[in-house]
C-alpha positions as CSV (number, residue, x, y, z in Angstrom):
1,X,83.7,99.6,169.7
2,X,80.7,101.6,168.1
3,X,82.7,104.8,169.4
4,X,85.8,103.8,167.9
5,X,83.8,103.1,164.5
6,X,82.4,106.8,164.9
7,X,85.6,108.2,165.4
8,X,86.7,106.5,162.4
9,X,84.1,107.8,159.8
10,X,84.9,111.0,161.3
11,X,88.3,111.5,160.6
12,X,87.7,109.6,156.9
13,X,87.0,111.7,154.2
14,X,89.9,113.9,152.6
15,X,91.9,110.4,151.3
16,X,88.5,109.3,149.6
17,X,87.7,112.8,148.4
18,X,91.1,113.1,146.7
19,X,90.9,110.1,144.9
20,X,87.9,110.2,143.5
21,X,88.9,113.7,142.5
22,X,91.6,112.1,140.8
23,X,90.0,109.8,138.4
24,X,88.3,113.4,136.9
25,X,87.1,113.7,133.6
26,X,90.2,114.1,131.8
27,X,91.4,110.5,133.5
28,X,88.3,109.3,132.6
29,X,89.0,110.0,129.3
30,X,92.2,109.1,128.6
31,X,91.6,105.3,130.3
32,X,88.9,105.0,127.3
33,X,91.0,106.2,125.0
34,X,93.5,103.6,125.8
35,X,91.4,101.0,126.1
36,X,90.1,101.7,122.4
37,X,93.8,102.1,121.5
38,X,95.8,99.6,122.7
39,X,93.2,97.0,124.5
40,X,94.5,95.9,127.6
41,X,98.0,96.6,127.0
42,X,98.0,99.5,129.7
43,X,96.3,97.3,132.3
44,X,99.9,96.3,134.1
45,X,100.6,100.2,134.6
46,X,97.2,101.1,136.2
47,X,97.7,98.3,138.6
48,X,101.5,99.4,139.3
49,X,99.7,103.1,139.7
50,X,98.0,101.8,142.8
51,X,101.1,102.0,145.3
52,X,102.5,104.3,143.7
53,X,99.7,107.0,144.0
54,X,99.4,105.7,147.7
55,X,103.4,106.8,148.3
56,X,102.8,109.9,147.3
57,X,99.9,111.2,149.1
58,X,100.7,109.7,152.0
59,X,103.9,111.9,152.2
60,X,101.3,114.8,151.6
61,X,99.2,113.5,154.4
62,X,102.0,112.9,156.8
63,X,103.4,116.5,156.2
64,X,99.6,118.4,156.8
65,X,99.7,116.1,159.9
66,X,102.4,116.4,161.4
67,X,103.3,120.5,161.1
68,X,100.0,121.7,160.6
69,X,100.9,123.4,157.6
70,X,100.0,123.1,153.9
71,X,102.2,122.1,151.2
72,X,102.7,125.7,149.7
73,X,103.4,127.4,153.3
74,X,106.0,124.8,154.0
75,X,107.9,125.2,150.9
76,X,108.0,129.2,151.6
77,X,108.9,128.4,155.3
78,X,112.1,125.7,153.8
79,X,113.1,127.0,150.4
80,X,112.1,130.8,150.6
81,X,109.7,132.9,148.9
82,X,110.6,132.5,144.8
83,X,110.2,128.7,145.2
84,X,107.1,128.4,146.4
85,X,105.6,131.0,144.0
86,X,107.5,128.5,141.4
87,X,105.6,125.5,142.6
88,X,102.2,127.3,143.4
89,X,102.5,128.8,139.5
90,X,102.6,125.0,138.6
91,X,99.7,124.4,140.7
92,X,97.8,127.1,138.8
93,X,98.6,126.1,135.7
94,X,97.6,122.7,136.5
95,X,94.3,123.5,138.2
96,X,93.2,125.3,135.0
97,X,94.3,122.5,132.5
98,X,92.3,120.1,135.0
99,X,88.9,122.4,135.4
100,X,88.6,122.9,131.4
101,X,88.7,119.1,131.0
102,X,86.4,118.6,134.4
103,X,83.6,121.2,132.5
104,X,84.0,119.9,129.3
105,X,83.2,116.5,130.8
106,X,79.9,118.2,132.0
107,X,79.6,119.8,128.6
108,X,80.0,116.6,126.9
109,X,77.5,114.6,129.1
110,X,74.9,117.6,128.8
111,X,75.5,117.5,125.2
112,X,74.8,113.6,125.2
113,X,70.7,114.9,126.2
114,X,70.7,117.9,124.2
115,X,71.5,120.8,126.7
116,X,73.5,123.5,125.8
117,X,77.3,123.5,126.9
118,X,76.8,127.0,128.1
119,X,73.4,125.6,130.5
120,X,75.1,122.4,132.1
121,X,78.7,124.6,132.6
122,X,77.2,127.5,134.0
123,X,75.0,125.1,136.1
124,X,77.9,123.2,137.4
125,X,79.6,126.4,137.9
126,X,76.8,127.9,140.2
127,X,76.6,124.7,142.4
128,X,80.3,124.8,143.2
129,X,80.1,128.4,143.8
130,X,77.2,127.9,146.6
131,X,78.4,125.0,147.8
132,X,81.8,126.5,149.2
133,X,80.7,130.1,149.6
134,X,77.8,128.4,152.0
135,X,79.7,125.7,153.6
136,X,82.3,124.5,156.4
137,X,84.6,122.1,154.8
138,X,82.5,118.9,156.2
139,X,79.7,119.9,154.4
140,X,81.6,120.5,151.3
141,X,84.0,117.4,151.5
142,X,80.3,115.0,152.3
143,X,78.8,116.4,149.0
144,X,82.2,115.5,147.2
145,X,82.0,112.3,148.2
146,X,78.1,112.0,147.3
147,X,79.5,113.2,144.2
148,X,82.4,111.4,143.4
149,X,80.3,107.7,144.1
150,X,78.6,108.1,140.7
151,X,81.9,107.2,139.6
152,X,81.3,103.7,140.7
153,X,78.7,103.1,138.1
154,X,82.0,102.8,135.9
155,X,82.4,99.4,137.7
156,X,79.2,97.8,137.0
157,X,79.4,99.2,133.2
158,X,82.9,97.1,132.9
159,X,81.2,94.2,134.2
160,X,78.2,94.6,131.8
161,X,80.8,95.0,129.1
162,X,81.6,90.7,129.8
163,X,85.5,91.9,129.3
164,X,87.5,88.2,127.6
165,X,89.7,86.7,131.2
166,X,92.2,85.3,128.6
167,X,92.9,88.4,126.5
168,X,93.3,90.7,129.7
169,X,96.0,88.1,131.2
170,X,97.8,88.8,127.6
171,X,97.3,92.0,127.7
172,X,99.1,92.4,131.1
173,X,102.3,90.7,130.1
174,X,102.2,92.3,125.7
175,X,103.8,95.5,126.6
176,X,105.0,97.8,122.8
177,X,107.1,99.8,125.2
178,X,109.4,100.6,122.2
179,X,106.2,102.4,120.5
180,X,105.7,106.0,120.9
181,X,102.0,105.9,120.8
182,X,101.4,104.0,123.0
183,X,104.7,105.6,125.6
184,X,102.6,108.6,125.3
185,X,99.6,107.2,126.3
186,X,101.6,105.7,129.3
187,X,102.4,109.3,130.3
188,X,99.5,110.2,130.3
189,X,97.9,107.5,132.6
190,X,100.8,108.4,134.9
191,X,99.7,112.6,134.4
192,X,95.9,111.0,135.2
193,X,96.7,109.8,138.1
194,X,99.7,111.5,140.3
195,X,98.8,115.6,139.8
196,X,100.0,118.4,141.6
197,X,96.9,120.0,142.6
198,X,96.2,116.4,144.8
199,X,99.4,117.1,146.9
200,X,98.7,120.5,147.7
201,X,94.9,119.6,148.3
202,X,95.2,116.5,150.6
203,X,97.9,118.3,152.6
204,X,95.3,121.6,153.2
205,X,92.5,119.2,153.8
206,X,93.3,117.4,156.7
207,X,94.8,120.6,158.5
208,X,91.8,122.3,157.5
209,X,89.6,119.3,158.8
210,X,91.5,120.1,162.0
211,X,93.1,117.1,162.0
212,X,96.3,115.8,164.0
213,X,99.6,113.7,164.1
214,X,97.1,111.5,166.0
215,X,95.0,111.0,163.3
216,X,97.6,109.9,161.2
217,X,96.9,106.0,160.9
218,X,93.3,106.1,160.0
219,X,94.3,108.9,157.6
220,X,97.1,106.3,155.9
221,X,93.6,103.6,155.6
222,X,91.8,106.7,154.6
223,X,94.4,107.3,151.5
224,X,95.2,103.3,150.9
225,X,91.1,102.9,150.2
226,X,91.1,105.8,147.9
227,X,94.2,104.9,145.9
228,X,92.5,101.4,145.4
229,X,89.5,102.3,144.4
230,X,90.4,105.3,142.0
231,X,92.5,102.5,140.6
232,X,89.9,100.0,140.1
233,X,87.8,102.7,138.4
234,X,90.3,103.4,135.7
235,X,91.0,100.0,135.3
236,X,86.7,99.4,134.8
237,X,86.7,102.3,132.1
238,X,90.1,100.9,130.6
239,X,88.5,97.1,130.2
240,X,85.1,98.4,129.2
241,X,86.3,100.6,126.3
242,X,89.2,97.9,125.4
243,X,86.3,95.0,125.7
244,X,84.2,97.0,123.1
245,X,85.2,99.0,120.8
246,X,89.0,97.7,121.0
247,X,87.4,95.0,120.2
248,X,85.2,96.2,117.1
249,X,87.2,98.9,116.1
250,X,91.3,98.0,117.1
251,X,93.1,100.7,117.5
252,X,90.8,103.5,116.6
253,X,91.2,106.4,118.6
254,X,88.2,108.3,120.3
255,X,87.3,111.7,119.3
256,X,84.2,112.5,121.3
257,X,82.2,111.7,124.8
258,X,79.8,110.5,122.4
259,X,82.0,107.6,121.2
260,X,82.7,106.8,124.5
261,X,79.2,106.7,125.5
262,X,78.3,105.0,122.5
263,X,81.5,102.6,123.1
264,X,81.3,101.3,126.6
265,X,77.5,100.6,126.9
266,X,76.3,98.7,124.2
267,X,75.1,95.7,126.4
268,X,72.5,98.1,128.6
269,X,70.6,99.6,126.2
270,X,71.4,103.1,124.4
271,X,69.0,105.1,127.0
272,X,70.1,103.4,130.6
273,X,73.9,103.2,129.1
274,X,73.9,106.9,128.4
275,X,72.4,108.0,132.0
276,X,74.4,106.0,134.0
277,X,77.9,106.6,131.6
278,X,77.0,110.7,132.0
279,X,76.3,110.4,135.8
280,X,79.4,108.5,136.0
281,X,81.2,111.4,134.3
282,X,79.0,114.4,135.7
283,X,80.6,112.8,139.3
284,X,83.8,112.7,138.2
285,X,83.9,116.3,136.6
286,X,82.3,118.2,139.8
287,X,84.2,116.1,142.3
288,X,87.7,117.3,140.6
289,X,86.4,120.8,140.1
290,X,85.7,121.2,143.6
291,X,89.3,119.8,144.7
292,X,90.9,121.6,141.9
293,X,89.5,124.9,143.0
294,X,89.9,124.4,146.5
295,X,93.5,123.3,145.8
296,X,94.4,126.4,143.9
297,X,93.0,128.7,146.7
298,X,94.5,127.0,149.9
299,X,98.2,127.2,147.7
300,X,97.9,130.6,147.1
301,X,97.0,131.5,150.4
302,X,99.9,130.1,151.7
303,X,102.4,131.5,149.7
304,X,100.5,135.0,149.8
305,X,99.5,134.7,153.3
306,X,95.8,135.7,152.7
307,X,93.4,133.7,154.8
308,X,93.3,130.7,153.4
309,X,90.1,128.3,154.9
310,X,86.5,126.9,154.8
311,X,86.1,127.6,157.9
312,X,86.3,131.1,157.4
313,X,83.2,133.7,156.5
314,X,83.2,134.9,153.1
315,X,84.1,138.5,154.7
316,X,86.8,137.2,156.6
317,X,88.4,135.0,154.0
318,X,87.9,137.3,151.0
319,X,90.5,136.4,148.8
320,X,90.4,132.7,148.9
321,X,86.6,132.2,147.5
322,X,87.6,134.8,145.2
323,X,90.4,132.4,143.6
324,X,88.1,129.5,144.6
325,X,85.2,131.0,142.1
326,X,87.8,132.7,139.4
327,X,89.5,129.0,139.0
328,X,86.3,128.1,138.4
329,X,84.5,130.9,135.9
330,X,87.6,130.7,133.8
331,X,87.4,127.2,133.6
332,X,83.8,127.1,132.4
333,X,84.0,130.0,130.4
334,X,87.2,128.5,128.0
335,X,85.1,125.2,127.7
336,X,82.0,126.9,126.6
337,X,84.1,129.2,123.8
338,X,84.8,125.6,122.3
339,X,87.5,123.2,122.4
340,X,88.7,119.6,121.8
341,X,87.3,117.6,124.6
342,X,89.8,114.3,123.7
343,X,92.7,115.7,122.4
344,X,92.8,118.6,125.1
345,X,92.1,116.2,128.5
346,X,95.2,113.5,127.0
347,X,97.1,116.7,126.4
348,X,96.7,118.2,130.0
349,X,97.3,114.6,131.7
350,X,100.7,114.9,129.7
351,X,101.5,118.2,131.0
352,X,100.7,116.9,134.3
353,X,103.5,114.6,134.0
354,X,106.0,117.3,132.9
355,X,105.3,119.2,135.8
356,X,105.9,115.9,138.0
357,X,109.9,116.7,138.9
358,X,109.0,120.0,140.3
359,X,106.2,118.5,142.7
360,X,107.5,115.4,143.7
361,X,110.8,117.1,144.1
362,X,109.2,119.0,146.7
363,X,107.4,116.7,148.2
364,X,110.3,114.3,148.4
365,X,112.6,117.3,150.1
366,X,109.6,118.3,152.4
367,X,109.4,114.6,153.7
368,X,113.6,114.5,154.7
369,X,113.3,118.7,155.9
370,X,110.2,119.4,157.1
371,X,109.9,116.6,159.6
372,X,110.9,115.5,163.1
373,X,113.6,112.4,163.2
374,X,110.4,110.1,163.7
375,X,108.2,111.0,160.9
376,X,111.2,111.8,158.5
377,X,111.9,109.7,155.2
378,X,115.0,107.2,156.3
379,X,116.7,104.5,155.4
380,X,115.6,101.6,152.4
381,X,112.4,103.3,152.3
382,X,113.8,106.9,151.8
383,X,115.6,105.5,148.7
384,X,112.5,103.0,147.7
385,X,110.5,106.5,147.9
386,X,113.0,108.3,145.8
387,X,113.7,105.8,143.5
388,X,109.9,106.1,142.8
389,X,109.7,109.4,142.4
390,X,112.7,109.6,140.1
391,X,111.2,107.3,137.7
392,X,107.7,108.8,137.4
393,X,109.4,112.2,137.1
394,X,111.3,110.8,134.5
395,X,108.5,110.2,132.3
396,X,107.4,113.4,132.8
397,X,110.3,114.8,131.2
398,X,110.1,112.1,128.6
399,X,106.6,113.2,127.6
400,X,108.3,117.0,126.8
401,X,111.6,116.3,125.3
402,X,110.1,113.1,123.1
403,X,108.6,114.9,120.3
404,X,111.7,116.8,119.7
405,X,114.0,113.4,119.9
């Protein structure tokens, strides 16, 4: 039994990592902004979120698994050489939308104590840099996980926040899906919380964690915990902000960390609310920046072909910490030159969404191509899955052609 158990921990970690990547600073962010915005009125679609981010990866996990291969080298291997630079350029892009929102969360909790954006970013940027450049991809995925747990402070804040049981049961069935405020909102939650940069990652991970088709049903528990609790923490930031200042303020939209801060822990004090808020956010921002990074790396490598793993020395593996510490320089570099913290991270969970067709249409392809008879998508759940993945795309393009409309 206490083998088994063992056995269990030690496979765990790349399902957990990846979602508490996903609920990042930029997600973090735009579940408080619509909370302040529109109350509780967006609380049906982050509970809907919960399988659906769960379908997703778990395709992602059951291809790494079962060929051995990341996301980006399989694409090459089935739909040549211009697609997967196609879908690894949409990866890029999408890694360095997500790492100027994850270090302008830093900035913005650093700022909340009086530190310097330029201190806490370069600070962040140097502990990510060590971390990788010193470690085998254990090490690096246990401190992501140490990381990512400050995100559960989130929880306890919501709690604190005493959150009205009537008004959330309202708020779940008083959907204004006819208003484009709040559709675009709705995009974004979905951008928040399926990205492209967690397919490619989760698929690298568990090959690069040496894992096996063996492995695959504790990695399916390892994904289903994740997707529940990155869930529950944007649904605790959602019904904190909504049970404050959607509550004082309807309606008003956020414009800085500070009015988030200030917003979601009125009822433990201004000093303990603003600690455990920017420890909250500080997890969330370095966990994503590490998965980001790592994400961008691995998918270049295999559509390049340059070695592509933790496992590897720096001198051995030369070009994938150099992408590894580039994604992450530029990132804290454009966030210390100044920009919009809010209107930037909504922005970049939008985009997220546009890019959606491209990356589930991969994944979807992958999961009838790439696979043995056994594994492969089939049947009602092959047209479940891509019924799914048709309507999230959907609102992808929705969030690009609606302004135009």
């Amino acid at each position: 039994m206490r083998k088994n158990l063992m056995s269990y921990f030690a496979i765990f970690g790349p399902g957990i990592v990846v979602m508490l990547a996903d609920t990042d600073a930029g997600s973090v962010i735009t579940a408080a902004q619509s909370g302040a915005v529109w109350g509780y009125k967006l609380l049906l679609l982050q509970i809907v979120l919960i399988p659906i981010v769960y379908i997703v990866q778990e395709l992602a996990v059951r291809l790494g698994l079962v060929t051995g291969k990341g996301h980006g080298e399989l694409i090459r291997e089935y739909f040549g050489q211009k697609w997967a630079w196609l879908s690894v350029s949409t990866l890029i892009v999408a890694c360095l939308g997500a790492l100027i929102t994850e270090f302008a969360g830093v900035a913005g909790a650093g700022m909340l104590f009086g530190i310097p954006s330029w201190l806490s970013v370069g600070m962040a940027v140097l502990l990510l840099v060590i971390m990788a450049w010193t470690g085998s991809y254990r090490s690096v995925e246990r401190i992501a996980i140490m990381l990512g747990s400050f995100e559960l402070i989130f929880l306890f804040v919501a709690w604190q926040a005493h959150p009205d049981p009537a008004a959330m049961l309202k708020g779940l069935t008083d959907v204004p899906w006819r208003q484009p405020g709040y559709i675009y909102l709705a995009v974004a939650n979905i951008g928040a919380v399926i990205m492209p940069w967690m397919i490619f990652y989760h698929q690298s991970a568990v090959v690069d964690k040496g894992m096996s088709i063996k492995h695959l049903k504790i990695a399916r528990f390892d994904t289903a915990i994740g997707a529940v609790i990155t869930q529950l923490i944007m649904i605790a930031i959602l019904v904190a902000t909504a049970a404050t200042i959607g509550i004082t303020h309807p309606g008003k939209s956020l414009d800085t960390v500070q009015q988030i801060a200030d917003s979601i822990t009125p009822f433990l004090g201004k000093t303990t609310g603003t600690v455990l808020f920017s420890m909250g956010m500080v997890g969330a921002s370095l966990v994503a920046a590490v998965v980001v990074s790592l994400a961008a790396a691995w998918g270049l490598g295999e559509v390049s072909g340059y070695k592509h793993s933790l496992e590897h020395h720096p001198k051995k593996a030369p070009w994938f910490y150099l992408v590894y510490t580039a994604m992450l320089v530029i990132g804290g570099a454009t966030v210390v030159s100044g920009v919009n913290l809010i209107v930037l991270s909504v922005a970049v969970q939008v985009m997220n969404a546009a890019l959606l067709p491209i990356v589930l249409g991969f994944l979807y392809m992958l999961a009838i191509k790439a696979l043995p008879e056994e594994y492969r998508l089939q049947g009602g759940y092959r047209v479940f899955v891509g019924i799914i993945i048709v309507a999230t795309s959907s609102m992808g393009v929705y969030a690009v052609i609606s302004p135009f409309v």
